[in-house]
N, C-alpha and C positions, 0 to 999 in steps of 0.2 A: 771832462775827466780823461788823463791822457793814459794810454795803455803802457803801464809799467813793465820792464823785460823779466819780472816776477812771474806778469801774470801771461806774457808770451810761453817760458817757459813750460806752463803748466798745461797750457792748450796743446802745444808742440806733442808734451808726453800723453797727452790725450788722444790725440788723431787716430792712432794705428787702433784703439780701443773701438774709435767711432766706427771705423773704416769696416773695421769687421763685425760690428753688430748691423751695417747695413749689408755687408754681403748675406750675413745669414738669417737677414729678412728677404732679401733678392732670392734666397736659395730654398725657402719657404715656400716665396709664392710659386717658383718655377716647377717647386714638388708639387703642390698640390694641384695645379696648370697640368702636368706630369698625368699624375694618377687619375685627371677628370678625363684627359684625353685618351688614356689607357681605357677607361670604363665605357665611355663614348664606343669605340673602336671594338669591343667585346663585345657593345650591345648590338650595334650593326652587324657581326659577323654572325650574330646567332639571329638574329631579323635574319637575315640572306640564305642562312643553311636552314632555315629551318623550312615547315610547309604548315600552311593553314588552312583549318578547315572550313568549305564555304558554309553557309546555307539554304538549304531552296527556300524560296521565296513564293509566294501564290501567282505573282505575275512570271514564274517560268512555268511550272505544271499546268498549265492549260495550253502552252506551248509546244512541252513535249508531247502530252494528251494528243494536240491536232498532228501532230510529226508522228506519233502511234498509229493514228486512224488515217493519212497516209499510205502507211506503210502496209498498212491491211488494205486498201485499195478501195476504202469508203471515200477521203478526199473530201471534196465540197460537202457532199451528205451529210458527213457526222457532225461539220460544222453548224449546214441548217438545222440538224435537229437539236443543237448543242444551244441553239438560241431559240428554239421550241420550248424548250423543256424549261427556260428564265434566267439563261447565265448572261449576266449581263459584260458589254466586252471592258476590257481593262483600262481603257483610255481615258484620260482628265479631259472634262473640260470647264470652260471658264463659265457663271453665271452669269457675269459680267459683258463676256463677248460682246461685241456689235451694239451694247444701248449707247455708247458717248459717241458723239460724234465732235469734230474738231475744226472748227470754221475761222481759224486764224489764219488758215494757208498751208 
């Protein structure tokens, strides 16, 4: 079926139609591209100026505790009696440790 200059005609007057419903999808995405980057950029600036509050944690307060009794001039003492008394210390460890052993090399 060969293209008649009817139907050239009509496509011809159509272009400038098409031309601009694709700019003002292009101009769409770049707005909303726009405004994500704008939000983005807002929410980092107030991340950055802002300040957050920590929490103490049970694995710092027995740290500052022995940095106190330091500071009073007890030292090792308060520590030995600190594991007198059943505090057990903070450290992990594995149950696992040490039972495999590895004889492939």
């Amino acid at each position: 079926m060969p293209i008649e200059p009817i139907d050239l005609q009509v496509l011809f007057s159509r272009m400038p139609d098409v031309g601009k419903e694709q700019a003002t999808q292009n101009e769409l995405i770049s707005g909303a591209q726009a405004a994500q980057a704008k939000e983005l950029v807002k929410e980092t600036e107030t991340r950055s100026n802002s300040v957050n509050e920590t929490k103490e944690t049970d694995e710092v307060r027995p740290a500052a505790e022995s940095e106190e009794g330091n500071a009073k001039g007890e030292g090792a003492k308060g520590r030995k009696r600190g594991k007198k008394k059943g505090k057990t210390p903070a450290t992990f460890t594995d149950p696992e440790l040490g039972k495999n052993v590895d004889l492939s090399g």
